[in-house]
C-alpha positions as a Markdown table, in Angstrom:
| # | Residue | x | y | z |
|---|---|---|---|---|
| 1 | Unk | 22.2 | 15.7 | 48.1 |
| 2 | Unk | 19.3 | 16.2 | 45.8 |
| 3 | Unk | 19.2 | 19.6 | 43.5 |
| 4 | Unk | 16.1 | 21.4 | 43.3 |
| 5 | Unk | 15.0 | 21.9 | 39.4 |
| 6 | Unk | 12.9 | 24.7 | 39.2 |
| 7 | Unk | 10.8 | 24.8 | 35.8 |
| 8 | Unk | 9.9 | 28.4 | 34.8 |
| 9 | Unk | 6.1 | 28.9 | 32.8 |
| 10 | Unk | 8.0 | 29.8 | 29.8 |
| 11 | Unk | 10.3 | 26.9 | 30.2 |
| 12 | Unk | 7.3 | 24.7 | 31.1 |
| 13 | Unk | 6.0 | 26.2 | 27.4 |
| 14 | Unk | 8.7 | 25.0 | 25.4 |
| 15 | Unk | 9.0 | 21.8 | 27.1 |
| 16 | Unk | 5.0 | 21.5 | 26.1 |
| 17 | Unk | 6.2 | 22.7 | 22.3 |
| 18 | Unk | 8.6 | 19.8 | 21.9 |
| 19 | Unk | 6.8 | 17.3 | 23.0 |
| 20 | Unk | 4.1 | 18.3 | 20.6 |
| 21 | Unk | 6.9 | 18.2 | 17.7 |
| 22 | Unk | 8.2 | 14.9 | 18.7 |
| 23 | Unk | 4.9 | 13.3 | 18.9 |
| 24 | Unk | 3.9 | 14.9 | 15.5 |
| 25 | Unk | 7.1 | 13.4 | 14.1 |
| 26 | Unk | 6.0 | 10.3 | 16.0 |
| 27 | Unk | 2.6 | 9.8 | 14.5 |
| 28 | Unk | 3.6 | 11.0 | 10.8 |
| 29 | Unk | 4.1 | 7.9 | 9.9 |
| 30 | Unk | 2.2 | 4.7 | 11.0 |
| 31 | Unk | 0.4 | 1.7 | 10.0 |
| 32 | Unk | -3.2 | 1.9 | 10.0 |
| 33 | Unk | -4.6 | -1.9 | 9.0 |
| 34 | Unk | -2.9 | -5.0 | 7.7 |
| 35 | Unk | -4.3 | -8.3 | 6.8 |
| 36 | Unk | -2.2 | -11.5 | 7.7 |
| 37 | Unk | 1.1 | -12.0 | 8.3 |
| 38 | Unk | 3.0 | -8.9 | 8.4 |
| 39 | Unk | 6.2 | -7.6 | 10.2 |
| 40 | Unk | 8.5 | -4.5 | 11.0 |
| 41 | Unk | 12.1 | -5.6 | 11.2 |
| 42 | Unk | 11.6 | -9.1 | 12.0 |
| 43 | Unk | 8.4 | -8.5 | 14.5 |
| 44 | Unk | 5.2 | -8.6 | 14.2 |
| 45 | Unk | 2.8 | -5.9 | 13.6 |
| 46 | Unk | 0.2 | -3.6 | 15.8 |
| 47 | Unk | -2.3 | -1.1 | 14.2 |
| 48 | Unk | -0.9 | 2.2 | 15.0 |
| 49 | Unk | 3.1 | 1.0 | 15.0 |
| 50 | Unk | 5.5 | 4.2 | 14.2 |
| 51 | Unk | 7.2 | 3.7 | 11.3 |
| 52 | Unk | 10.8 | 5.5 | 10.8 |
| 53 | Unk | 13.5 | 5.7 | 8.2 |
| 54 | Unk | 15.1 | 2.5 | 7.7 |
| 55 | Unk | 12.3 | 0.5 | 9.3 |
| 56 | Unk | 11.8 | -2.7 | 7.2 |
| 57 | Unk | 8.3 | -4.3 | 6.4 |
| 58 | Unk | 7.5 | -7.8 | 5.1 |
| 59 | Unk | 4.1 | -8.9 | 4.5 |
| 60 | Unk | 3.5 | -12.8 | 3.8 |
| 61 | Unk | 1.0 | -14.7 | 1.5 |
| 62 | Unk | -2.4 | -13.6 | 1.0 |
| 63 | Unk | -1.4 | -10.5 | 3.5 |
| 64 | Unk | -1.3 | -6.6 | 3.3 |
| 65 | Unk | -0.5 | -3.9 | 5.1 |
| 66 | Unk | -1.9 | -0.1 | 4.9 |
| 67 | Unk | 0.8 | 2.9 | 5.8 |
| 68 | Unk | -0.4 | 6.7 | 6.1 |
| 69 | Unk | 2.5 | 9.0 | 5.4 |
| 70 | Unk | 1.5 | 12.3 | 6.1 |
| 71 | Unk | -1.9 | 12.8 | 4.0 |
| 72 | Unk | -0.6 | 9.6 | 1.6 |
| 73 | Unk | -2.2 | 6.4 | 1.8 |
| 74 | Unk | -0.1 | 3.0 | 0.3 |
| 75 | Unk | -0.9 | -0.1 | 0.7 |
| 76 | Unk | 2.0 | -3.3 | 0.6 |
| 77 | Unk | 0.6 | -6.2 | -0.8 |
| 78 | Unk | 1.5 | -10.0 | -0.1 |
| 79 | Unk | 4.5 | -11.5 | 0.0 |
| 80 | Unk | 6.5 | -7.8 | -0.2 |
| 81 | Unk | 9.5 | -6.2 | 1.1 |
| 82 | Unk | 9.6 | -2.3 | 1.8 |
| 83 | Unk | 12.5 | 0.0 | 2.9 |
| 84 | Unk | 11.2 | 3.2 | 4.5 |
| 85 | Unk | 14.4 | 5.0 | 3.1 |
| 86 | Unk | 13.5 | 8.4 | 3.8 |
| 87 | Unk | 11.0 | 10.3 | 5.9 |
| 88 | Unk | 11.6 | 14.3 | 6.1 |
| 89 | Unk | 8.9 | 16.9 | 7.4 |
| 90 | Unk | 9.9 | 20.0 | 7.9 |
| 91 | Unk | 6.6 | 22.3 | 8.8 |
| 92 | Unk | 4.4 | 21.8 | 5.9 |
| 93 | Unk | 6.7 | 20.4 | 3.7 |
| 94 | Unk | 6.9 | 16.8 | 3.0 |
| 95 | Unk | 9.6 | 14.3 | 0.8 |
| 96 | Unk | 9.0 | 10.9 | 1.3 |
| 97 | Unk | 11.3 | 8.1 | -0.5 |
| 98 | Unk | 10.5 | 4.2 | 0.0 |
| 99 | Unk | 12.4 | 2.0 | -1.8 |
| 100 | Unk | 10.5 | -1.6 | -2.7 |
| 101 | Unk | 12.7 | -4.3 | -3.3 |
| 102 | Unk | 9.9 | -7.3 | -4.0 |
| 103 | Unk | 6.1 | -7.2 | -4.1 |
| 104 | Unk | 3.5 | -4.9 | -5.0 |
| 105 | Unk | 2.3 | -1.2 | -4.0 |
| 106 | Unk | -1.1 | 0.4 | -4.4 |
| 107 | Unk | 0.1 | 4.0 | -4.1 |
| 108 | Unk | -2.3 | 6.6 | -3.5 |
| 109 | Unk | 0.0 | 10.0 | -2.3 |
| 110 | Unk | -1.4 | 13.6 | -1.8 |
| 111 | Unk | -1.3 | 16.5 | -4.2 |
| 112 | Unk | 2.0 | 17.5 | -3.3 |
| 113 | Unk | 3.5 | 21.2 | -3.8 |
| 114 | Unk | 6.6 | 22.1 | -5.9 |
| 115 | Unk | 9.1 | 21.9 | -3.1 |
| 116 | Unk | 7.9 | 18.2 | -2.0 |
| 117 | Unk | 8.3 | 14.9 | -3.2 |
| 118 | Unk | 7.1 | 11.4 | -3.0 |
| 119 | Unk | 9.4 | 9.0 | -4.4 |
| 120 | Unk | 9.4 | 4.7 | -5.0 |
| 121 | Unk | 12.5 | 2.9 | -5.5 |
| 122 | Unk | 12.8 | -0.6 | -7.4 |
| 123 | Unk | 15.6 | -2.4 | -7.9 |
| 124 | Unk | 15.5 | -1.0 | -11.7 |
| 125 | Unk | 13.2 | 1.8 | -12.0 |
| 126 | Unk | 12.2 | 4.7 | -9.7 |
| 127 | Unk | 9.0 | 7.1 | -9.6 |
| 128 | Unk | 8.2 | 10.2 | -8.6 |
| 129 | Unk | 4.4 | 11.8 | -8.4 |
| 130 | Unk | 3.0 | 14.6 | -7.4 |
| 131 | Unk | -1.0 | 13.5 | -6.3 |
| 132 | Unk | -1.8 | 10.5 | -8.5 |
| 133 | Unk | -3.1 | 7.4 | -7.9 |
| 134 | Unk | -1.0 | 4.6 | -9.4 |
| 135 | Unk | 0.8 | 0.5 | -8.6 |
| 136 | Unk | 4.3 | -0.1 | -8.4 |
| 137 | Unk | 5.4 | -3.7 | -9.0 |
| 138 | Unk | 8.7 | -5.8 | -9.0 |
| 139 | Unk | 9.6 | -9.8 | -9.0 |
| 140 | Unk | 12.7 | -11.6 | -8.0 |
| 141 | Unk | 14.2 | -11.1 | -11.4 |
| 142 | Unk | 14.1 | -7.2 | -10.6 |
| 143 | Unk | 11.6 | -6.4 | -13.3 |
| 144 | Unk | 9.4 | -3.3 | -12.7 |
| 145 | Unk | 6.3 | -3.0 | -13.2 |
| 146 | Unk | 4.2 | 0.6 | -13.2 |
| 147 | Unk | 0.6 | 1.4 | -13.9 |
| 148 | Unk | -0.9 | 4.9 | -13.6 |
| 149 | Unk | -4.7 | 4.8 | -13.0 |
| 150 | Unk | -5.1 | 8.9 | -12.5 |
| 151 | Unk | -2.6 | 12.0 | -13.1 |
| 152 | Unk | 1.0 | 11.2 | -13.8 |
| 153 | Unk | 4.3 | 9.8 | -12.5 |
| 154 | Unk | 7.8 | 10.6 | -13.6 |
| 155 | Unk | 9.2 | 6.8 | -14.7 |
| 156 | Unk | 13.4 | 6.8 | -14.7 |
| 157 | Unk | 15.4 | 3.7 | -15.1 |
| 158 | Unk | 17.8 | 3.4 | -11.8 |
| 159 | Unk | 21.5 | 4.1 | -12.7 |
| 160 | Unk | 24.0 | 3.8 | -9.7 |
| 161 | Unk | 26.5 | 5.6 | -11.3 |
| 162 | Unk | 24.3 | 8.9 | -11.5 |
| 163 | Unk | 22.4 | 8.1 | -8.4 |
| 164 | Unk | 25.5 | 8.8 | -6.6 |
| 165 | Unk | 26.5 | 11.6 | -8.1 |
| 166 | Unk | 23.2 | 13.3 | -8.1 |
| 167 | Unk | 20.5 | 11.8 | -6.1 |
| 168 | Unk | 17.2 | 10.2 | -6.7 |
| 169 | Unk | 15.7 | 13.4 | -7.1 |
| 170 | Unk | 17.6 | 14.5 | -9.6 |
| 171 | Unk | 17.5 | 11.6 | -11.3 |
| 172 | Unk | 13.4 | 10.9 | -11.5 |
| 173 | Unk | 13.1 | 14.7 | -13.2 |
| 174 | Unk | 15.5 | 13.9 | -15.9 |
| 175 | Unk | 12.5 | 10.6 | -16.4 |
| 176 | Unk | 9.6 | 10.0 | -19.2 |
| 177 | Unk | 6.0 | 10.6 | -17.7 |
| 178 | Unk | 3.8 | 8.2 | -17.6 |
| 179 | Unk | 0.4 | 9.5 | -17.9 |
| 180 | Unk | -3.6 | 8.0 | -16.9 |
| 181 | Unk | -4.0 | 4.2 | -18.0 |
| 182 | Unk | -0.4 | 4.3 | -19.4 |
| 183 | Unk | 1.7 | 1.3 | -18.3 |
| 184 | Unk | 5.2 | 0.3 | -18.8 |
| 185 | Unk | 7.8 | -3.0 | -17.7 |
| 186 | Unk | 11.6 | -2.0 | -17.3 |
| 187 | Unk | 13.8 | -5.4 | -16.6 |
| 188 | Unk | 17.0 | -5.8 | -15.1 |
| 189 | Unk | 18.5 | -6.6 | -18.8 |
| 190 | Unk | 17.6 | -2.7 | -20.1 |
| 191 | Unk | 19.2 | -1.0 | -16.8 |
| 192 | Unk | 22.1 | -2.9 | -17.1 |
| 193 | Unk | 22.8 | -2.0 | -20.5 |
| 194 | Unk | 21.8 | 2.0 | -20.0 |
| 195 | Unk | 24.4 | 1.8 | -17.4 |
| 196 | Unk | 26.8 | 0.4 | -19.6 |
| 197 | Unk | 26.0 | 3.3 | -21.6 |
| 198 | Unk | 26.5 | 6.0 | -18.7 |
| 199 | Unk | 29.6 | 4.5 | -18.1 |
| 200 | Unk | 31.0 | 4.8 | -21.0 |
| 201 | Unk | 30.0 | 8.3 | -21.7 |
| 202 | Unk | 31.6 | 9.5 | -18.4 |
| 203 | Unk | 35.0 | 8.0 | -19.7 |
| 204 | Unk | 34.7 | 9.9 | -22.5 |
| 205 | Unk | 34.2 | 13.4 | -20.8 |
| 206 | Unk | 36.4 | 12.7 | -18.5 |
| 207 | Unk | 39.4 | 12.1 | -21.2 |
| 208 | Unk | 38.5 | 15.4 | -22.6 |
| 209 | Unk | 39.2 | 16.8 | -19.3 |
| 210 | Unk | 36.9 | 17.4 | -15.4 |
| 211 | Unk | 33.3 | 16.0 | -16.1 |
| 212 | Unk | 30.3 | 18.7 | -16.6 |
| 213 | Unk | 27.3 | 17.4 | -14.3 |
| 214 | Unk | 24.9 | 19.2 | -16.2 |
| 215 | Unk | 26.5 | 18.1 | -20.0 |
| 216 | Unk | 26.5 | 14.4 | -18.2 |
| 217 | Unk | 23.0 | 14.7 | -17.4 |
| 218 | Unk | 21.8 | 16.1 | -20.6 |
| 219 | Unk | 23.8 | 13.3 | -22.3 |
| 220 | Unk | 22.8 | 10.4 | -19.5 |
| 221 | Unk | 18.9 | 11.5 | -20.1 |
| 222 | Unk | 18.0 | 8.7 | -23.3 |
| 223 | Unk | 19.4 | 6.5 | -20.9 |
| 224 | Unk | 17.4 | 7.4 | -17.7 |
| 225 | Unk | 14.6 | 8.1 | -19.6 |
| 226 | Unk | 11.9 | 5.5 | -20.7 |
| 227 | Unk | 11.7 | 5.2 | -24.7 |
| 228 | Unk | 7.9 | 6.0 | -25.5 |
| 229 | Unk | 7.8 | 3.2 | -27.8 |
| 230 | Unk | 8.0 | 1.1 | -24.3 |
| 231 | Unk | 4.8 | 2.6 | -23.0 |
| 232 | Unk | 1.6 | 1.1 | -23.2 |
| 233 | Unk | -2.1 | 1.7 | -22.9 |
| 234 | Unk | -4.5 | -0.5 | -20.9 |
| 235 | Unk | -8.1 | -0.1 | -20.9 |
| 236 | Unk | -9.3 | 1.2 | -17.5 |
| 237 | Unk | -12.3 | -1.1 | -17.3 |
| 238 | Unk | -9.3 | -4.2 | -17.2 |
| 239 | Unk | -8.2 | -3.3 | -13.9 |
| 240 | Unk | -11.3 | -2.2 | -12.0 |
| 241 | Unk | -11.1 | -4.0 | -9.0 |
| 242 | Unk | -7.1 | -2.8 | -8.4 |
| 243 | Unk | -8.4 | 0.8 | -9.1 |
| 244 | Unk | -11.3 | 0.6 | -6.5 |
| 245 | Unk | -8.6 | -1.2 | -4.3 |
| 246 | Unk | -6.5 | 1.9 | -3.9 |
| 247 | Unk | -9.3 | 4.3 | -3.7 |
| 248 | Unk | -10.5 | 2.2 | -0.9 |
| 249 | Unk | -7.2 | 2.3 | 1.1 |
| 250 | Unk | -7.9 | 4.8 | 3.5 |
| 251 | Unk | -7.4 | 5.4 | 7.8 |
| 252 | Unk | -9.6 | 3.5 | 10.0 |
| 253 | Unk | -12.0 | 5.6 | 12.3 |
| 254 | Unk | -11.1 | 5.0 | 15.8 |
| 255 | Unk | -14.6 | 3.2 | 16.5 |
| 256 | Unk | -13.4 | 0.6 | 13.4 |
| 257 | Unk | -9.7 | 0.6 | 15.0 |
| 258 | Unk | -11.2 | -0.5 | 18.0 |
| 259 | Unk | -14.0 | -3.2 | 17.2 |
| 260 | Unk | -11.2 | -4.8 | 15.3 |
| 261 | Unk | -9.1 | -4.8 | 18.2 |
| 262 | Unk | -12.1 | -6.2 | 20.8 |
| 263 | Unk | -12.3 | -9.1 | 18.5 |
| 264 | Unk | -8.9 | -9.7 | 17.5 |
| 265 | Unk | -8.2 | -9.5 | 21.9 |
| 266 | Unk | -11.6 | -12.3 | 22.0 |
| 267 | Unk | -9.8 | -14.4 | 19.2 |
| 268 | Unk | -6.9 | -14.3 | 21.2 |
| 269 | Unk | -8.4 | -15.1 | 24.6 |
| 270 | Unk | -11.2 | -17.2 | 23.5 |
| 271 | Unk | -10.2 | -18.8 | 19.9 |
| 272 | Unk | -13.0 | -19.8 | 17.7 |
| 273 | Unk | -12.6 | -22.8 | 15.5 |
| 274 | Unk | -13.4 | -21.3 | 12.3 |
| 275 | Unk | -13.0 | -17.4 | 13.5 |
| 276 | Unk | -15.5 | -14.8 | 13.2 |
| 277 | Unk | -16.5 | -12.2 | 11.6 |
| 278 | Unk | -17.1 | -8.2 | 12.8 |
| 279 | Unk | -19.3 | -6.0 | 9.9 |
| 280 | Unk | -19.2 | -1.9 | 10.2 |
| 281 | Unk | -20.6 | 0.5 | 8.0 |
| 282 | Unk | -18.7 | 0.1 | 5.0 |
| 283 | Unk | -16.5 | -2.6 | 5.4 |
| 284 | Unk | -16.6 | -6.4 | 7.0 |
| 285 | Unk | -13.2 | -8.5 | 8.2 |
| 286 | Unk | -12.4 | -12.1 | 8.9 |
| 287 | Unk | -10.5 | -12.7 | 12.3 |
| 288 | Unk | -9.0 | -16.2 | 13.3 |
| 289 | Unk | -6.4 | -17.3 | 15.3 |
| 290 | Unk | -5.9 | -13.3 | 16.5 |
| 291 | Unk | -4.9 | -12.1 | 13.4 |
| 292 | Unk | -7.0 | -10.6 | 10.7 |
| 293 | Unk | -7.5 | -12.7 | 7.8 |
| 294 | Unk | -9.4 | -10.9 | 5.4 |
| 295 | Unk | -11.0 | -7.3 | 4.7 |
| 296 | Unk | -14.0 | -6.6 | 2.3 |
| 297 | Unk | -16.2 | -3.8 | 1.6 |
| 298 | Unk | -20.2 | -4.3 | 2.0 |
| 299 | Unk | -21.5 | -4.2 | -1.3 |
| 300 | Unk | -25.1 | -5.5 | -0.9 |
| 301 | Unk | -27.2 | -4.9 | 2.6 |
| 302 | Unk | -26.0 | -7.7 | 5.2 |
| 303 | Unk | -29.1 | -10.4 | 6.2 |
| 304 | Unk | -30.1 | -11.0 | 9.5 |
| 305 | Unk | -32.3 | -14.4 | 10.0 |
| 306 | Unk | -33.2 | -15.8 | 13.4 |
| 307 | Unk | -30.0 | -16.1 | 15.2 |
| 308 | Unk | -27.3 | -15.4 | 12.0 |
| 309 | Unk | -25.7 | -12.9 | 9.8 |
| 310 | Unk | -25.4 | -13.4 | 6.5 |
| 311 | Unk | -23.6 | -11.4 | 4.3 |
| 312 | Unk | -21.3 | -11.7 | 0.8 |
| 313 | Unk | -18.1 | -9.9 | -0.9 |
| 314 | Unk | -17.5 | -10.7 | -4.8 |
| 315 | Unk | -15.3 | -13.9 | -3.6 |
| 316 | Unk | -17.4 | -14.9 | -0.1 |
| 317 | Unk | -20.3 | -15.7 | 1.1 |
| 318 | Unk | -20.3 | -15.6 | 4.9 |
| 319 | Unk | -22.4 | -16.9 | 7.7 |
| 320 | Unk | -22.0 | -15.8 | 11.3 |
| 321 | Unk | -23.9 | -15.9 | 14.9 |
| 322 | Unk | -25.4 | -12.4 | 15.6 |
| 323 | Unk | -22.1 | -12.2 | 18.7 |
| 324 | Unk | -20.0 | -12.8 | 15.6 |
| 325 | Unk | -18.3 | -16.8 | 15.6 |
| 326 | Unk | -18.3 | -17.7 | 12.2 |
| 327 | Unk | -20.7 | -20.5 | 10.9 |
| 328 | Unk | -19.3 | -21.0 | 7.4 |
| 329 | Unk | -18.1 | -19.5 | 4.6 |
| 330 | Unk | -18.7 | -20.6 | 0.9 |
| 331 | Unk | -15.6 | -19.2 | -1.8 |
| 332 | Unk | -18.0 | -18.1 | -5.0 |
| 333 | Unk | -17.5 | -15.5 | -7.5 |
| 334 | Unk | -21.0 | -12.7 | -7.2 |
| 335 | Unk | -22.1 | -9.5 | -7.9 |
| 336 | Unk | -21.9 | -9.4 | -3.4 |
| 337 | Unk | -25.8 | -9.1 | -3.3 |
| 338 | Unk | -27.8 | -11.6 | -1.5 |
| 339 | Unk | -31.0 | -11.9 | -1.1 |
| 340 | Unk | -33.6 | -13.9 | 1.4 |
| 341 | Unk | -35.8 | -16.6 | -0.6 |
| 342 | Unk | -37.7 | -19.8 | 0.0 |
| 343 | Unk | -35.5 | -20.2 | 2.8 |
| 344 | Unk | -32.7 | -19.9 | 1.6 |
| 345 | Unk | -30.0 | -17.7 | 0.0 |
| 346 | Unk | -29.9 | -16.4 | -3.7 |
| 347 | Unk | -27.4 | -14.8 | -5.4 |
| 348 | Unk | -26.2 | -13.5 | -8.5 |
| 349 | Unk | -23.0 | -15.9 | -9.9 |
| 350 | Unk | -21.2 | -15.8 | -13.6 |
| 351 | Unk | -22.8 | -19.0 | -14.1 |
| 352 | Unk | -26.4 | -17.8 | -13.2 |
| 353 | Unk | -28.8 | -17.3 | -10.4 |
| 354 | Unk | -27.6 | -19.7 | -7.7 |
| 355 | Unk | -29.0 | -20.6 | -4.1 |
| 356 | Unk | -27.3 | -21.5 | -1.1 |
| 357 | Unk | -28.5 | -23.3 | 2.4 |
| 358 | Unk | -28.8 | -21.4 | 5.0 |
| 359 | Unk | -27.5 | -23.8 | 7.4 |
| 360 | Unk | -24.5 | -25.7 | 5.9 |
| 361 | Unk | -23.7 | -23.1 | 2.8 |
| 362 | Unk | -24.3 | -26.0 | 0.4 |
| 363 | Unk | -25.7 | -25.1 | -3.6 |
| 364 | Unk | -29.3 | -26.6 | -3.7 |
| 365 | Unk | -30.0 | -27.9 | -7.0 |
């Protein structure tokens, strides 16, 4: 025999309530674009994919893959591996640790407020910012690599022992700060032997009788922290294109999110041989084979001639039907301006003025 449920207004209320929280919680974390191969614990990728702690992300050659958390904006770059190890929100408040074991990060997080933080984990190193915008890096032989571009992060060499005892948090505040177009490498070798160090402190204290946290951490700090003579300036002007990189990393409108996905669906339905190529406002991306396979932002006015759309990036120049199917493409360093002359296409290369067919993407002489 069936029961009949009765649902109250103020019942019908709360029910409303939480599934406004759970879908809050739902959407805090998500990614927003990626380029190439990328995948979430072994699968691939959608734009718009829910990411929670422990998810796993993996992004193969020449790939990438934007994540908002919250009002932060990262993006993973190619051939990367990326533990979302913790995601908390609690009304307003945000702590966010993500632990990179391989690969690159272009991190750009929001101004966070004193009780909130925004951690990155490397196999030797860990970094903690409040609002900042600054690249995380580490290779196979666990050697980190972190460059601040605007504001500063807390740098603090990762020690197990003391990581146990009193948390990552604890841990990156007890670190050096590395402040605007500061940069500094910590290798496996160095962590190893600050452990070492740690180690042998703690047998020390702990001969003399129980161990004081806070008289271990005061002594443990010249190990966590990074020696200033290991910090270095760069010249800001070196790294311009990184720099404009992570200022660019942003959320997709909706209208963007779905012209990408009409042609990425057409790709899929109707492959074209060499792809093709969708142009909005600010930005134009390569699709092929459903997936896609590159992302630029317009930096000179795009050329429409008869039938065709030409337009450039600093690495591309591109030619496409007016319905999008790629014609060519031609890989040349540019300034990404072209312009319309004698029938053909001139633009601006480190070798000089150079023109291009407008048919077959050829140089003319």
């Amino acid at each position: 025999m069936r029961k009949l449920v009765v649902i109250t207004l103020p019942m019908l209320i709360m029910l409303v309530n939480c599934s406004k929280m759970i879908e809050e919680q739902e959407e805090f974390a998500t990614i927003t674009f990626f380029v190439g191969e990328v995948k979430k614990n072994d699968a691939d990728v959608q734009i718009g994919d829910v990411l929670k702690e422990n998810d796993l992300i993996f992004t193969g050659a020449n790939s990438s893959c934007d994540i908002r958390i919250g009002d932060s904006m990262i993006r993973v770059k190619e051939n990367s591996k990326l533990l979302v190890s913790q995601i908390l929100r609690k009304e307003e408040t945000e702590n966010v640790v993500l632990g990179l074991d391989v690969g690159k990060m272009l991190c750009r997080p929001k101004k966070l407020m004193k009780n909130e933080s925004f951690l990155i984990k490397t196999p030797t190193a860990v970094a903690g910012v409040r609002g900042t915008l600054f690249t995380v890096e580490t290779d196979k032989k666990k050697t980190t690599r972190i460059k601040v571009y605007n504001g500063k992060v807390s740098v603090a060499r990762r020690i197990a022992t003391l990581e146990k005892k009193f948390g990552v948090e604890r841990i990156v505040e007890g670190g050096s700060s590395l402040e605007q177009n500061e940069k500094v490498v910590i290798t496996e070798a160095e962590t190893k032997a600050a452990e070492a160090k740690v180690e042998t402190t703690i047998a020390v204290l702990s001969r003399r009788g129980s161990v004081d946290e806070e008289a271990l951490l005061r002594k443990a700090r010249p190990e966590i922290a990074i020696d200033k003579k290991s910090v270095r300036k760069f010249k800001a002007e070196e790294f311009t294109r990184e720099k404009e990189e992570i200022i660019a990393v942003e959320r997709k409108t909706p209208e963007v999110i779905k012209a990408i996905r009409k042609v990425i669906r057409r790709e899929k339905e109707e492959p074209m041989p060499d792809g093709s190529i969708l142009v909005t406002r600010y930005d134009f991306y390569f699709i092929k084979n459903g997936k896609v396979e590159g992302e630029w932002k317009v930096i000179g006015e795009p050329i429409a001639y008869e039938d065709k759309i030409y337009i450039a990036s600093r690495d591309y120049v591109f030619c496409a039907s007016v319905e999008g199917p790629l014609r060519w493409r031609r890989k040349i360093q540019s300034d990404g301006k072209i312009e319309l002359k004698d029938n053909s296409l001139s633009i601006n290369t480190p070798e000089g003025r150079k023109k291009i067919d407008l048919k077959t993407g050829e140089f003319i002489e």
